[in-house]
Every structure is written in C-alpha cells, then in structure tokens.
C-alpha positions as CSV (number, residue, x, y, z in Angstrom):
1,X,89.5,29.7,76.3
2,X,89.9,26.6,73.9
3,X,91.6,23.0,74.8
4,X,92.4,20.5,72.2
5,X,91.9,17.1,72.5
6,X,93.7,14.9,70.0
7,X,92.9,11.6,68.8
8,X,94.6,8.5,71.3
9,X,97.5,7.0,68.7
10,X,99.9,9.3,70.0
11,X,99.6,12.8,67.3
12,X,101.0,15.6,68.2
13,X,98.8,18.8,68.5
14,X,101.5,21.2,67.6
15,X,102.2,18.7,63.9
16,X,101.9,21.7,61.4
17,X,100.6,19.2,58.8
18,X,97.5,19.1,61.4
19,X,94.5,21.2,61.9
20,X,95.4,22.0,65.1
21,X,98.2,24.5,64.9
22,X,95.8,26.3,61.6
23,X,92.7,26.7,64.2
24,X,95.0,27.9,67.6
25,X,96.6,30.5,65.0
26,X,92.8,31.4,64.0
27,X,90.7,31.4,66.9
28,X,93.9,33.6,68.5
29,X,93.0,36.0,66.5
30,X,89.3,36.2,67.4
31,X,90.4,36.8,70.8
32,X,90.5,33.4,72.4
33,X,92.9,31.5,74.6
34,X,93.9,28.6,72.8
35,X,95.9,25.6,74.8
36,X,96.6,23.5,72.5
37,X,99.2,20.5,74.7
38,X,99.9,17.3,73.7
39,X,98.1,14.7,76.4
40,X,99.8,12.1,78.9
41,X,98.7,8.2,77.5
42,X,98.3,9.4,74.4
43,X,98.5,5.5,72.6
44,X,95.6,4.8,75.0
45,X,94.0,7.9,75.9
46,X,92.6,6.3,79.4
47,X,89.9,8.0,80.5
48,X,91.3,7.8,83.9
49,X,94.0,10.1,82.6
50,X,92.6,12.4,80.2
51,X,89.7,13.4,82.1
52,X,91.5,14.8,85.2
53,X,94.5,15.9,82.5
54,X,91.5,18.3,81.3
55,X,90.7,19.9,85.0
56,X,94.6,20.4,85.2
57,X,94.6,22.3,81.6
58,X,91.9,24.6,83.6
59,X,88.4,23.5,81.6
60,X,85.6,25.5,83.3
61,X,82.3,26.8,82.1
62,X,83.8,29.5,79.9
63,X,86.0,26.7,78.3
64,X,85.3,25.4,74.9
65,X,86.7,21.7,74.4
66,X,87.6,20.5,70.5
67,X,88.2,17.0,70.6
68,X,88.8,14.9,67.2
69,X,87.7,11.3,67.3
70,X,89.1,9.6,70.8
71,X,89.1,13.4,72.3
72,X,85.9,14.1,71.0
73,X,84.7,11.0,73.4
74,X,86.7,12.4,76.1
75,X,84.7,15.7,75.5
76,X,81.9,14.1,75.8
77,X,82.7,12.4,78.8
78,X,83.9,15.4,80.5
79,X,81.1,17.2,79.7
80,X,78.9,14.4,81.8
81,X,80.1,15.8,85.0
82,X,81.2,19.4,84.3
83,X,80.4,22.8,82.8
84,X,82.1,24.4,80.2
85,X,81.2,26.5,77.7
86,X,80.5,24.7,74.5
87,X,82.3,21.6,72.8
88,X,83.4,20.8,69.0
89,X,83.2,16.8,68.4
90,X,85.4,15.9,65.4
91,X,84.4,11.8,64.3
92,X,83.2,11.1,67.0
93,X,81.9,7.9,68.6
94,X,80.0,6.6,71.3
95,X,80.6,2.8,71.2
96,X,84.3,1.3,71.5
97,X,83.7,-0.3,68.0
98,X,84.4,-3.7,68.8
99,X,88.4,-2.6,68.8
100,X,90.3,-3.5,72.5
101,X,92.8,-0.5,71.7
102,X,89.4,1.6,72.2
103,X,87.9,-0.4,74.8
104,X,91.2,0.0,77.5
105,X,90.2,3.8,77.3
106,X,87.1,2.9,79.8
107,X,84.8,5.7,78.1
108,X,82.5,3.1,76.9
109,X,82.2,1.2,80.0
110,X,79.3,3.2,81.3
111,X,76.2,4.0,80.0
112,X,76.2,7.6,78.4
113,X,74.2,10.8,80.0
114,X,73.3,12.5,77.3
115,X,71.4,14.8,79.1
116,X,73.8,15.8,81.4
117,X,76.1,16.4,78.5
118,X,73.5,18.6,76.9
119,X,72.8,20.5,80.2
120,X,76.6,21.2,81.0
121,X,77.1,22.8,78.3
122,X,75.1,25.9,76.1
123,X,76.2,24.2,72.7
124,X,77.9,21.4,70.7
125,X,79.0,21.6,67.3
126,X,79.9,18.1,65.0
127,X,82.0,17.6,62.1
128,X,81.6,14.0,60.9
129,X,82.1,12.5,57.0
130,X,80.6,9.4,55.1
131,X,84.0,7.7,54.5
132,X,85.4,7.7,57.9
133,X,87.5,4.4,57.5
134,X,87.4,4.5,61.6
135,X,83.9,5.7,62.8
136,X,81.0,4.4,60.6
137,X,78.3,7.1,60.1
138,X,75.7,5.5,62.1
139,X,77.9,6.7,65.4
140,X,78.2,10.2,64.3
141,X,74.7,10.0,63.5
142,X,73.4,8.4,67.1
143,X,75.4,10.8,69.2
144,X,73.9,14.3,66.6
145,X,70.2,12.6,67.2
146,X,71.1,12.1,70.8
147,X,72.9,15.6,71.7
148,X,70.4,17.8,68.9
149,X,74.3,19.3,67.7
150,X,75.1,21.5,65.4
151,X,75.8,18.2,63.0
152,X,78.0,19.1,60.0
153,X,78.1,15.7,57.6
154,X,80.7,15.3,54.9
155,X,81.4,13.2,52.1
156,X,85.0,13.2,51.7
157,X,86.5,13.8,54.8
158,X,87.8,10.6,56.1
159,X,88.8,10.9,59.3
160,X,89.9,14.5,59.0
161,X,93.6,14.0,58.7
162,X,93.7,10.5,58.3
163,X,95.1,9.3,56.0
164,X,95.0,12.1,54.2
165,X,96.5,15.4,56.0
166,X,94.2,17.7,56.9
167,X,95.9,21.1,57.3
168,X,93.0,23.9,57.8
169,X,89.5,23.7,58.9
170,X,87.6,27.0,58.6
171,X,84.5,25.6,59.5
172,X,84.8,25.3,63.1
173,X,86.6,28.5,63.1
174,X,83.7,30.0,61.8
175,X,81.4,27.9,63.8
176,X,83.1,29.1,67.0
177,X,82.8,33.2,66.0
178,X,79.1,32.5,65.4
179,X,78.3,31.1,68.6
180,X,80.8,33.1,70.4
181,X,79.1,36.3,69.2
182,X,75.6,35.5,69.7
C-alpha cells in the first residue's frame, strides 16, 4: 500500500493539476493500494498531528510513504520509530530553515536518527532539484549523504509543483516498480 503526504500550506492531494492524483492512477495499476487523503493541520502540518494521522491511515511495514517537502519530513520522522516498507522524499529538508511557519511543526526540535530511519525501512528513494526556491540543495544533499538514498537531483524542478504545476511524475512510478519487483 502507498500514503501520500502533501506539503503543510494546506494542498489538496486529490488537485488534478498535482502529481498526486497522476501517480495514485499509476501505481493502481501496478497493483498497489494507493490512499491518497488530504491531512488534518494541513497550514501547519504539526508533527503531533501528522505522525499519529499516518498510524490511523494504516502505515505498516508493507507500507510505502511519498511525502513532498513538509511530508517528506514527516516520512522521515515516522520512519524514526516505525517500519514500513520503503519511502519516496520529494524536497526534502532536515532543518526548519530559519522559517517559524516550519519551526511550529516540531520535526526539527529533536536531533534526527538517521539510522533508525535507514533500519525501519528496506529503501528510500529522493527527488530533489537545484532551483528549489524553498529547500536549498545543501538539505537535499545532507539528508541523501546521511540516508545513502536513491538521490535523484534536478535542475529545473523547483519545488515540484511550485510555482509551476507539476502534473505527472513517472519517475517515482518507475522507481516504485523497480524496487517493488526486485
């Protein structure tokens, strides 16, 4: 099974001008169960929320979490104390970035386990790009160096889907059948 995380600011999963709706339609027909629901606090995206939102949505070790940007920290974060399956980090980050809106969250309050996130999970795949207005390169490059990801760097993503719409991403569908049928 698959759970979406989206980005805090309040998006909607289902937006059809999103990747989300393309990839549930697309790992559906691999064969996987795709929730895919928008999340409670979604302007603040409080850990306190989000993480026990996840164990509600069912997340277990044969669970794969995609998180983009603030829901790829939650993934993260979740992945700390839990088993699933695998997780896809879209921009992520791993520091609040000097920004209060990220800081209220509390996932940067404690220092990270990146082991435990390694050994929780059997893989972690990472889509990041150069010209993230949002999430400066070094981040994406800190948590790849510190998780050993599959790290996928672009140059002209932004912050894939902001500001410019991002409407398909076959990479991580692909990504996903690899691992999935190894």
């Amino acid at each position: 099974k698959v759970i979406f995380i989206p980005g805090n600011g309040g998006g909607d999963v289902n937006d059809p001008s999103g990747w989300f709706p393309y990839l549930k339609a697309e790992l559906e027909k691999i064969g996987l169960e795709v929730i895919s629901r928008n999340f409670p606090d979604p302007i603040e995206a409080k850990a306190s929320v989000w993480l026990p939102f996840l164990k509600e949505l069912g997340a277990d070790e044969k669970t794969i979490l995609i998180g983009h940007s603030s829901g790829a920290v939650a993934a993260m974060r979740f992945g700390e104390e839990n088993k699933i399956l695998g997780s896809v980090l879209v921009s992520p980050c791993y520091t609040d970035l000097g920004q209060e809106s990220e800081r209220v969250s509390a996932y940067y309050k404690d220092p990270w386990q990146w082991e435990k996130i390694k050994n929780n999970q059997k893989w972690i795949i990472q889509f990041s790009s150069t010209d993230d207005p949002f999430i400066p390169i070094e981040e994406a490059r800190h948590i790849h160096q510190m998780l050993d990801t599959e790290y996928y760097e672009f140059t002209d993503q932004q912050h894939f889907g902001y500001p410019n719409p991002k409407s398909e991403f076959p990479e991580i569908v692909e990504s996903i059948r690899e691992k999935i049928s190894s």
